[in-house]
FIKOLZA-1660 file (N, C-alpha, C; in steps of 0.1 Angstrom, whole numbers, plus 5000, padded with zeros to 4 digits):
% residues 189
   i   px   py   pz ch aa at
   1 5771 1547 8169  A  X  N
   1 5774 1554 8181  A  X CA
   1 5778 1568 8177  A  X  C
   2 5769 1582 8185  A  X  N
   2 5773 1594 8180  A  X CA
   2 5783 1597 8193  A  X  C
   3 5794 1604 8187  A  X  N
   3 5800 1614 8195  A  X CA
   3 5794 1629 8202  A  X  C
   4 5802 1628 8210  A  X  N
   4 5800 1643 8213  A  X CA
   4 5801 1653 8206  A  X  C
   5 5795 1664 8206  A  X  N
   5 5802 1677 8197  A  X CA
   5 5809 1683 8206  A  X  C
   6 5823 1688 8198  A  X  N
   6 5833 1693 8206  A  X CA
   6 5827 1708 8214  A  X  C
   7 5841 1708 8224  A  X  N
   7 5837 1712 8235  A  X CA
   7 5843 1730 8229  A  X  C
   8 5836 1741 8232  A  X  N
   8 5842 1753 8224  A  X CA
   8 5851 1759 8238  A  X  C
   9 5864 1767 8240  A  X  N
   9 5871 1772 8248  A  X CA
   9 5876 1785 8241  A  X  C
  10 5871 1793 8249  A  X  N
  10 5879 1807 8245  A  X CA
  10 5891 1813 8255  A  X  C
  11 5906 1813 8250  A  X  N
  11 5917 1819 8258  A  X CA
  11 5922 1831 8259  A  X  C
  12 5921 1839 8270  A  X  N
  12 5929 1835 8281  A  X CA
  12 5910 1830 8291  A  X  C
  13 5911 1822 8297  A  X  N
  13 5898 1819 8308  A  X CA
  13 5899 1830 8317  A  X  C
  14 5879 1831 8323  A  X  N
  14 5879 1839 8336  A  X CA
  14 5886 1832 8347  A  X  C
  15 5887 1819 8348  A  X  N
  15 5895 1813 8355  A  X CA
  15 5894 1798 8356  A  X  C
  16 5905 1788 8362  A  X  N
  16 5909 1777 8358  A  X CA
  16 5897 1768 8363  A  X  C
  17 5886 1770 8369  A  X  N
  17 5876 1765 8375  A  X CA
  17 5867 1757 8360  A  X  C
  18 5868 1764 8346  A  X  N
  18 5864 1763 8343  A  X CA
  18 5862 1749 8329  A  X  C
  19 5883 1746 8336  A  X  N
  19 5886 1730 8332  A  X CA
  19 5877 1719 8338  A  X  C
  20 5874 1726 8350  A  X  N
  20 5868 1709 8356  A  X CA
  20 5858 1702 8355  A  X  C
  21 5851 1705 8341  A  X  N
  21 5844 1695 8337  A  X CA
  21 5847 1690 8319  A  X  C
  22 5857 1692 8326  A  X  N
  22 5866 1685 8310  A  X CA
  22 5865 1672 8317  A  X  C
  23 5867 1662 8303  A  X  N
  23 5873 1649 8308  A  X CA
  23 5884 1644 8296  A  X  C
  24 5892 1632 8300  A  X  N
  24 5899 1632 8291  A  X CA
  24 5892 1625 8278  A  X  C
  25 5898 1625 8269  A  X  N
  25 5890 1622 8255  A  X CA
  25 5879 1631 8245  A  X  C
  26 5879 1645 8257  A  X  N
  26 5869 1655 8250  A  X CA
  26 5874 1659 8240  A  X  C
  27 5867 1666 8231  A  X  N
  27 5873 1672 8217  A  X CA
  27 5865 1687 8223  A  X  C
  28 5876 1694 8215  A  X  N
  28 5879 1706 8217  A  X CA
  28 5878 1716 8205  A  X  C
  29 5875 1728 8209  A  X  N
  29 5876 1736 8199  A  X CA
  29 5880 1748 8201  A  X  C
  30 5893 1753 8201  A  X  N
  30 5896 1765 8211  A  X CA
  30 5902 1776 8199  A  X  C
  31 5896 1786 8204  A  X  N
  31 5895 1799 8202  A  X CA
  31 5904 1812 8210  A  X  C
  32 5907 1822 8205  A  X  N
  32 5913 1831 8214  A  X CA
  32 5929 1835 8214  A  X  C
  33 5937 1836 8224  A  X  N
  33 5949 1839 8227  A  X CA
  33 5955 1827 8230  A  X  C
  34 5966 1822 8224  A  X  N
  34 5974 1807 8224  A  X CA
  34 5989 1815 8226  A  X  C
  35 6000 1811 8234  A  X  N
  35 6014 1818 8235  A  X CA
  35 6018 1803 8232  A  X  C
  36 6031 1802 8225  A  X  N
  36 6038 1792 8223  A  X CA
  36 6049 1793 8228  A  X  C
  37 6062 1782 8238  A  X  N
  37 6072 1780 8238  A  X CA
  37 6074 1767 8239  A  X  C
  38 6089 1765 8236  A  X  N
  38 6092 1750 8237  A  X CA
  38 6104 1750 8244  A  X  C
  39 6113 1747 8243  A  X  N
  39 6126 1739 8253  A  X CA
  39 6136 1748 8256  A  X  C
  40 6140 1761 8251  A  X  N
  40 6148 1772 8253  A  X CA
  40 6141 1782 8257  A  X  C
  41 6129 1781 8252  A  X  N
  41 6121 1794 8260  A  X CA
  41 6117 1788 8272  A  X  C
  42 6111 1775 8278  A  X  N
  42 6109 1771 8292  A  X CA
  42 6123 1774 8303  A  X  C
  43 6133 1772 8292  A  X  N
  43 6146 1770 8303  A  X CA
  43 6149 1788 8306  A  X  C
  44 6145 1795 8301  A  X  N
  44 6146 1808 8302  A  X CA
  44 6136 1814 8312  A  X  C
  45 6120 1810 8310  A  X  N
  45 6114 1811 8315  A  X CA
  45 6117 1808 8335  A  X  C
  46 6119 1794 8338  A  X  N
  46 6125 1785 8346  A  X CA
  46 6138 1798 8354  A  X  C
  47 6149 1804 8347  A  X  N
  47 6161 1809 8351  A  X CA
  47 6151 1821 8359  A  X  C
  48 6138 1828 8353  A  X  N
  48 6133 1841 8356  A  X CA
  48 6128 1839 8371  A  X  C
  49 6122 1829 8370  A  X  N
  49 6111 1826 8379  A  X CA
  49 6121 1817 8393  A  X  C
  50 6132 1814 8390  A  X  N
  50 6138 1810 8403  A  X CA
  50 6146 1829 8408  A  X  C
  51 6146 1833 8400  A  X  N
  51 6151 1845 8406  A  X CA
  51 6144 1856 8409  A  X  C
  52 6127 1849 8414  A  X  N
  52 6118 1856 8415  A  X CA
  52 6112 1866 8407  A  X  C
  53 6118 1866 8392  A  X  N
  53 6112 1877 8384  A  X CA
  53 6103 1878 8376  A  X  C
  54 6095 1885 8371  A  X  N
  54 6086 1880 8361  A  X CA
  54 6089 1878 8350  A  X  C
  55 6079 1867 8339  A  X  N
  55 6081 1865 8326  A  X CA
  55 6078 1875 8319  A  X  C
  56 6081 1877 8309  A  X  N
  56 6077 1883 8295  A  X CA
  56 6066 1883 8291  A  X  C
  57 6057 1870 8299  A  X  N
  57 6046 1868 8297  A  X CA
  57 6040 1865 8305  A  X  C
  58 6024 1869 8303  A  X  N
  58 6019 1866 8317  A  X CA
  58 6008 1852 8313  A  X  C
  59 6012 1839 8320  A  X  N
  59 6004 1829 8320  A  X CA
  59 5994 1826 8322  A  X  C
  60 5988 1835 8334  A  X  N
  60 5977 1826 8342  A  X CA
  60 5967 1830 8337  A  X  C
  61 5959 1817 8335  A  X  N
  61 5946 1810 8330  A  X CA
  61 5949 1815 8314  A  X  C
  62 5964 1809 8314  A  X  N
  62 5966 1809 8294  A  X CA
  62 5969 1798 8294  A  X  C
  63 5972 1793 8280  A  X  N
  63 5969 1779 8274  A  X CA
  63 5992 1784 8265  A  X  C
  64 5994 1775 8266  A  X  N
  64 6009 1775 8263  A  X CA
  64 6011 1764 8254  A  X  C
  65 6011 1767 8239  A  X  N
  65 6015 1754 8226  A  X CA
  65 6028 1754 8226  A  X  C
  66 6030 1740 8229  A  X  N
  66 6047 1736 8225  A  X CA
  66 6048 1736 8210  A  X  C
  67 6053 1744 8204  A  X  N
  67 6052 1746 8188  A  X CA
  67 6063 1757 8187  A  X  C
  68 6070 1755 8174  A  X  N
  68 6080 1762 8170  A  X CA
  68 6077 1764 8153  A  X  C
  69 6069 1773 8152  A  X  N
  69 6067 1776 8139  A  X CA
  69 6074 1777 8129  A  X  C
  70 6072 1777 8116  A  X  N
  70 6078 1779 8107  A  X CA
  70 6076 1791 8101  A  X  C
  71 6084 1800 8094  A  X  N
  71 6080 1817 8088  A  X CA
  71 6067 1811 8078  A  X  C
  72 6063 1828 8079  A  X  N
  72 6052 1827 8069  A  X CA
  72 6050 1824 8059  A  X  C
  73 6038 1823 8050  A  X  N
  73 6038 1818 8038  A  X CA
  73 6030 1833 8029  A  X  C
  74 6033 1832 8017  A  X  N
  74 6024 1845 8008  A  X CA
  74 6011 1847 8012  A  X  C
  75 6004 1830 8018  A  X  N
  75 5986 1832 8019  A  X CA
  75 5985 1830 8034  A  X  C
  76 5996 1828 8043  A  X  N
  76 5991 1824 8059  A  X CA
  76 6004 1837 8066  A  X  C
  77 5995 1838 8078  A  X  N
  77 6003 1844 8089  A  X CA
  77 6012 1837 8094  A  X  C
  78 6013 1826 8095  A  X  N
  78 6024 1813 8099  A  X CA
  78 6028 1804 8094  A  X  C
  79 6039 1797 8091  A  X  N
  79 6040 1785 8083  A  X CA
  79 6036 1771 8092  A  X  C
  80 6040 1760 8090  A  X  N
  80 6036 1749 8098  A  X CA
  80 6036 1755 8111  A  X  C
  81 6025 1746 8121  A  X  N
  81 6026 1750 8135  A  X CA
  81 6024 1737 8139  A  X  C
  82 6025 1728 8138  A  X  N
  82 6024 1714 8144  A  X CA
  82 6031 1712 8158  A  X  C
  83 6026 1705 8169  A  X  N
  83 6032 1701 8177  A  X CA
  83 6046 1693 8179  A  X  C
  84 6050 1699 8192  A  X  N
  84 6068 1688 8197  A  X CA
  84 6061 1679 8207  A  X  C
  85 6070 1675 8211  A  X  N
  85 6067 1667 8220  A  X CA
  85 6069 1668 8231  A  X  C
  86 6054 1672 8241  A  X  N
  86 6058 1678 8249  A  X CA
  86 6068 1671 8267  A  X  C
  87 6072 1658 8261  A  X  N
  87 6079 1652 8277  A  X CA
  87 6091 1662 8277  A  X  C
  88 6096 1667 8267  A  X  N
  88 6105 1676 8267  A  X CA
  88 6108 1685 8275  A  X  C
  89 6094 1690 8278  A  X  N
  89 6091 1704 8288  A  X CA
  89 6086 1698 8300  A  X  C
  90 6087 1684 8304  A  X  N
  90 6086 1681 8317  A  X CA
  90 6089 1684 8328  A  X  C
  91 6104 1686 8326  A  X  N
  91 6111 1690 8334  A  X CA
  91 6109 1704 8346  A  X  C
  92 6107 1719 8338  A  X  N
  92 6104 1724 8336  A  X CA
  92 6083 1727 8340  A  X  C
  93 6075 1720 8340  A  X  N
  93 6064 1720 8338  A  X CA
  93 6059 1719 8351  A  X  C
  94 6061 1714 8360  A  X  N
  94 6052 1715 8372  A  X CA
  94 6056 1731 8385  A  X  C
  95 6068 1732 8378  A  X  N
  95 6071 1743 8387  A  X CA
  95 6064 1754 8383  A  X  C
  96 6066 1752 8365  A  X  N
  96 6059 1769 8358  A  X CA
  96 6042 1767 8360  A  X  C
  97 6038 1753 8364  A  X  N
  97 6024 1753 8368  A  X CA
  97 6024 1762 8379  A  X  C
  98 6028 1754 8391  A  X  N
  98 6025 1760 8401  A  X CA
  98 6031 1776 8405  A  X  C
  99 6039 1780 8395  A  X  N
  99 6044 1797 8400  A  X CA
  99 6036 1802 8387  A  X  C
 100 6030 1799 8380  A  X  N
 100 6023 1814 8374  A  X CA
 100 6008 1811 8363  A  X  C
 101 6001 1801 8374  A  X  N
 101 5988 1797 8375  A  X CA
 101 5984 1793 8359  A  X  C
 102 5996 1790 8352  A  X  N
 102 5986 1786 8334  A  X CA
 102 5974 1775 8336  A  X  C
 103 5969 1776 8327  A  X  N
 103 5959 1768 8326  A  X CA
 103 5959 1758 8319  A  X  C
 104 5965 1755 8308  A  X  N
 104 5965 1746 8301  A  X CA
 104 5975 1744 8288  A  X  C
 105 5984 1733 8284  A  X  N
 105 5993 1731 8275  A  X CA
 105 5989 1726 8269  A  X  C
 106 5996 1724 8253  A  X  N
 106 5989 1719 8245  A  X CA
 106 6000 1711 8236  A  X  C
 107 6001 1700 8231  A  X  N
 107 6016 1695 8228  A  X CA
 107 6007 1678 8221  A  X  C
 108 6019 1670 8219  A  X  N
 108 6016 1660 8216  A  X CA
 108 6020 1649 8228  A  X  C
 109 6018 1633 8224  A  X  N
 109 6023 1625 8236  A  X CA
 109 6024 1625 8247  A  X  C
 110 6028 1618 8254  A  X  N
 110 6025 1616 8271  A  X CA
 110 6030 1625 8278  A  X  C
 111 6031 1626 8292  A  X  N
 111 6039 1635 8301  A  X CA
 111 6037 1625 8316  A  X  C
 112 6050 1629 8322  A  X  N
 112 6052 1620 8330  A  X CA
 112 6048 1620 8347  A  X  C
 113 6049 1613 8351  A  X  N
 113 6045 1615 8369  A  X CA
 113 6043 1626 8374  A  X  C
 114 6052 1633 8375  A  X  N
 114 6055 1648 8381  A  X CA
 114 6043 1658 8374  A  X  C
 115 6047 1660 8358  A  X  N
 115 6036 1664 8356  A  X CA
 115 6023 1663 8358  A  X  C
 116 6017 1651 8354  A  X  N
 116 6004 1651 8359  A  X CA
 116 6002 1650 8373  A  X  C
 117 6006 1653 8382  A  X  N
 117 6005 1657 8397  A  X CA
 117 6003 1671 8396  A  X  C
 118 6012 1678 8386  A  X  N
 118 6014 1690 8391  A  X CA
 118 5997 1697 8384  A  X  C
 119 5993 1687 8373  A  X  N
 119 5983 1688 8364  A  X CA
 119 5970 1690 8373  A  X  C
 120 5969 1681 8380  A  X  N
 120 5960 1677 8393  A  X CA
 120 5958 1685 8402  A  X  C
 121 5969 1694 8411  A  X  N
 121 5972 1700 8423  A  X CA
 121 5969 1713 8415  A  X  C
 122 5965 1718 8404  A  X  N
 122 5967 1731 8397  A  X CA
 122 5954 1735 8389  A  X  C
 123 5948 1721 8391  A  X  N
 123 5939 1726 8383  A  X CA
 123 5939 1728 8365  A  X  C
 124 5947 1722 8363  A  X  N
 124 5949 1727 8348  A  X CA
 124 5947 1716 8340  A  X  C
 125 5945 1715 8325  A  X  N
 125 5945 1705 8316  A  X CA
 125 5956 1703 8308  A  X  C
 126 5962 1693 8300  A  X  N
 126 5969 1689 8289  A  X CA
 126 5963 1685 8276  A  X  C
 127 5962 1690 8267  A  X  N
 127 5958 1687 8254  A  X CA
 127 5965 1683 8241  A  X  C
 128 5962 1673 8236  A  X  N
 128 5970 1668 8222  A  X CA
 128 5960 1681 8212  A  X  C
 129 5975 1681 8202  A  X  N
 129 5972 1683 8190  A  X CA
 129 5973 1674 8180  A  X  C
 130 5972 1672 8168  A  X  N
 130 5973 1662 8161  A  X CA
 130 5991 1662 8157  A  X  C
 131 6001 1655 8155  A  X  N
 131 6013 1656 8154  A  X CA
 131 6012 1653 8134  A  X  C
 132 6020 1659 8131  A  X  N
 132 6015 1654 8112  A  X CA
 132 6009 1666 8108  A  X  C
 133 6003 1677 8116  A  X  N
 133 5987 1683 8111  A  X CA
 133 5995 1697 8112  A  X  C
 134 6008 1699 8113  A  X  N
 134 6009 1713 8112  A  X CA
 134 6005 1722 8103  A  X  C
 135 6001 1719 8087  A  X  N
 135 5994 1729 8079  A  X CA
 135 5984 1729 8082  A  X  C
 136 5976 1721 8083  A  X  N
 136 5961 1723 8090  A  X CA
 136 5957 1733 8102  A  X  C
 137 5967 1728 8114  A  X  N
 137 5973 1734 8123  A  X CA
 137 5969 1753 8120  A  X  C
 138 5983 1755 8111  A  X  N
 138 5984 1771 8109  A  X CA
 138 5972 1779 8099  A  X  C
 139 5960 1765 8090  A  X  N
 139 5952 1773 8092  A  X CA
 139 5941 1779 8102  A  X  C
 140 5944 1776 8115  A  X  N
 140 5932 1781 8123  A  X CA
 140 5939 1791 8132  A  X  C
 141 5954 1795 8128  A  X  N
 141 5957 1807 8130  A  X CA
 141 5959 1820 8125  A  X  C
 142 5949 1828 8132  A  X  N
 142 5949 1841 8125  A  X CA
 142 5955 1854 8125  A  X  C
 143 5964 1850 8141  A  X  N
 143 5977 1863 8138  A  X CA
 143 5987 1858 8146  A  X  C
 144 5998 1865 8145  A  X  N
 144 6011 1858 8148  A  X CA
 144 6020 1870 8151  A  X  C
 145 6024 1869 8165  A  X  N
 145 6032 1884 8168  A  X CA
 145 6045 1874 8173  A  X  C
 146 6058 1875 8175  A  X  N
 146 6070 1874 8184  A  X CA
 146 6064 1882 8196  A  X  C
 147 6064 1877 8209  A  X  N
 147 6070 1880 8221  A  X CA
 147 6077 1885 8227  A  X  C
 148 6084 1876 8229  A  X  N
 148 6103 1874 8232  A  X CA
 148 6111 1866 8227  A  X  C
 149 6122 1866 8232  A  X  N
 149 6132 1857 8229  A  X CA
 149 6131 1856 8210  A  X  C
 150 6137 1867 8206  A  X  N
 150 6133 1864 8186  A  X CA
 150 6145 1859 8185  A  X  C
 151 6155 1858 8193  A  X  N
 151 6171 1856 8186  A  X CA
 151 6171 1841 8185  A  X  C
 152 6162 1833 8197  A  X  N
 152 6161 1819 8194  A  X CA
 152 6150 1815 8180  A  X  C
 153 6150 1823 8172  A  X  N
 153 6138 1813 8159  A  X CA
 153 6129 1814 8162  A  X  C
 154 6127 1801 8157  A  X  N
 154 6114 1793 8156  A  X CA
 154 6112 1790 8170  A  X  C
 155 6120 1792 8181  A  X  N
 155 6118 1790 8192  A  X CA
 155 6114 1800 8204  A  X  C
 156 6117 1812 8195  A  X  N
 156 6111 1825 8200  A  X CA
 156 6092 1821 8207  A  X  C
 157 6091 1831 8217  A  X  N
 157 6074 1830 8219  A  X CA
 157 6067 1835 8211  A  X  C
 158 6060 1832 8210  A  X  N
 158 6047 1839 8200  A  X CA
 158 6033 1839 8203  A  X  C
 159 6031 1848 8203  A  X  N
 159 6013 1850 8205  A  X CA
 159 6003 1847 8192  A  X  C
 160 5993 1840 8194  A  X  N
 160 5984 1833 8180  A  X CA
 160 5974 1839 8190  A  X  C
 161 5968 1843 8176  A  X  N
 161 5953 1841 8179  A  X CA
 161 5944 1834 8172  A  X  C
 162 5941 1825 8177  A  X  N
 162 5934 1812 8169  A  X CA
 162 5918 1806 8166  A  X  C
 163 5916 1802 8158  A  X  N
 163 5901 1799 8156  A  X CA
 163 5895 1791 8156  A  X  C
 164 5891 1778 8162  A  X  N
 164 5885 1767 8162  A  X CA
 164 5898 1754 8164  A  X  C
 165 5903 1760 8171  A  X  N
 165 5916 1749 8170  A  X CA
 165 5914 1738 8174  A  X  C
 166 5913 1722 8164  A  X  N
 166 5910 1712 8171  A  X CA
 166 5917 1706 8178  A  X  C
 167 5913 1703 8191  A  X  N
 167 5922 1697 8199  A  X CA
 167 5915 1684 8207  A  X  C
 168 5925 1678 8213  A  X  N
 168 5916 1662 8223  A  X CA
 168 5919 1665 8237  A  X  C
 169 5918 1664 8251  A  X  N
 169 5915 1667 8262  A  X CA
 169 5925 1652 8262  A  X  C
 170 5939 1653 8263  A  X  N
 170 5950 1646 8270  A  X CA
 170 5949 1639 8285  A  X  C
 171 5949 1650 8290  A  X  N
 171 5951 1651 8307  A  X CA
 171 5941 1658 8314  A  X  C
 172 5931 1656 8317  A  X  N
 172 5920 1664 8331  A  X CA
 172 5928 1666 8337  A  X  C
 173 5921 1677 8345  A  X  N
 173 5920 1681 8357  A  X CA
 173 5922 1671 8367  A  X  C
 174 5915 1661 8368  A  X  N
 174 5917 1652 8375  A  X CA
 174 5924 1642 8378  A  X  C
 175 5932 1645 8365  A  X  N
 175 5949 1634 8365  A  X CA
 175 5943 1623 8355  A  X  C
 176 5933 1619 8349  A  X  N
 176 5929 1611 8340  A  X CA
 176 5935 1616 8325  A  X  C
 177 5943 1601 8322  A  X  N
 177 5953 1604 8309  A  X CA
 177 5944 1595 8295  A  X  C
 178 5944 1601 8289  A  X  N
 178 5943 1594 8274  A  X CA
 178 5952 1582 8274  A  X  C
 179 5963 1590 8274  A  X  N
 179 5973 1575 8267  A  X CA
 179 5974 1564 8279  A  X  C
 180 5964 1567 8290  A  X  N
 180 5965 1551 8294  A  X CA
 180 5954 1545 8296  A  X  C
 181 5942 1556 8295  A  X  N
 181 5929 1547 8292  A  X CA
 181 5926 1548 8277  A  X  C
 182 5929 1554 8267  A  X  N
 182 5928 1550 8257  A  X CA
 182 5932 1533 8250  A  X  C
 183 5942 1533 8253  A  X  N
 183 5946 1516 8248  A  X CA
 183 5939 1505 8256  A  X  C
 184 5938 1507 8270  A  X  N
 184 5927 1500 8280  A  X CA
 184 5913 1496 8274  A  X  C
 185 5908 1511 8270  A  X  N
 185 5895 1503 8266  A  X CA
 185 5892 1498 8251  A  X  C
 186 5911 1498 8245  A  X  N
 186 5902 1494 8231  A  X CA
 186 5912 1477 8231  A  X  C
 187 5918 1471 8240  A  X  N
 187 5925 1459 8238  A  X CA
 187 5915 1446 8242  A  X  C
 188 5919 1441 8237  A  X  N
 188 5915 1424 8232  A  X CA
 188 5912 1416 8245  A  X  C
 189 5903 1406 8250  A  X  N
 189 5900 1401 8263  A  X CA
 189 5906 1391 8258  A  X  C
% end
């Protein structure tokens, strides 16, 4: 049995329309503009946007890696970039869907009810990264700016621009999850 050949995505999109014929289980290959935050930059994010103000960044139809880099290395622009986990930023996740139109997150593990509703109503996808693969990871990144937020670390945002990033198609557009049709169709009758 052959697979598919992965699917190529360049970020930021003309627009979110252009998730909807993803399905879950696709393999990916994305290219382009990646912004990263994880749990102190959401919650900052979150403070801006209840007080009607804008982010530091602008989201829509961007792709947002939960990743907290590590400093550079002599031969790379980043050190490990491996994925967190993104139930973390659940909380957090369906509101920053629906106020500033992202398109797509990229993280490891599941996400819960709320999210994928909000995943659904928005039009947007969830994507795994491989968790373990952060050297691999930072090679398919080719530049690495701070944002905002530098005083938080590795937790600071950061802009990548990236090149063939392999990725798996988590969560469609259509609310279809990996992690619950994946084990479905491989268990024992």
């Amino acid at each position: 049995m052959q697979s598919k050949p992965p699917i190529k995505l360049t970020f930021p999109l003309a627009n979110k329309e252009m998730l909807a014929p993803l399905r879950a289980g696709d393999r990916i290959r994305l290219s382009g503009t990646v912004y990263t935050a994880r749990d102190a930059a959401h919650k900052r994010f979150m403070t801006l946007l209840e007080k009607g103000r804008p982010l530091p960044v602008k989201l829509e139809n961007q792709a947002l890696y939960y990743c907290g880099p590590t400093p550079p290395t002599k031969t790379s622009v980043i050190g490990s970039a491996g994925p967190t986990t993104s139930s973390r930023m659940d909380i957090y996740t369906p509101d920053i869907l629906r106020k500033t139109g992202l398109a797509a997150m990229i993280g490891k593990g599941d996400r819960g009810p709320a999210v994928i509703e909000a995943i659904k109503e928005c039009g947007a996808v969830y994507m795994a990264a491989i968790g373990g693969a952060g050297a691999l990871i930072s090679s398919r990144i080719k530049s690495s700016q701070i944002i905002c937020y530098e005083e938080l670390g590795t937790e600071a945002v950061y802009k990548f621009e990236v090149e063939s990033l392999p990725l798996i198609v988590a969560i469609d557009s259509k609310g279809n999850d990996l992690y619950e049709l994946g084990p479905k169709e491989y268990l024992w009758s």
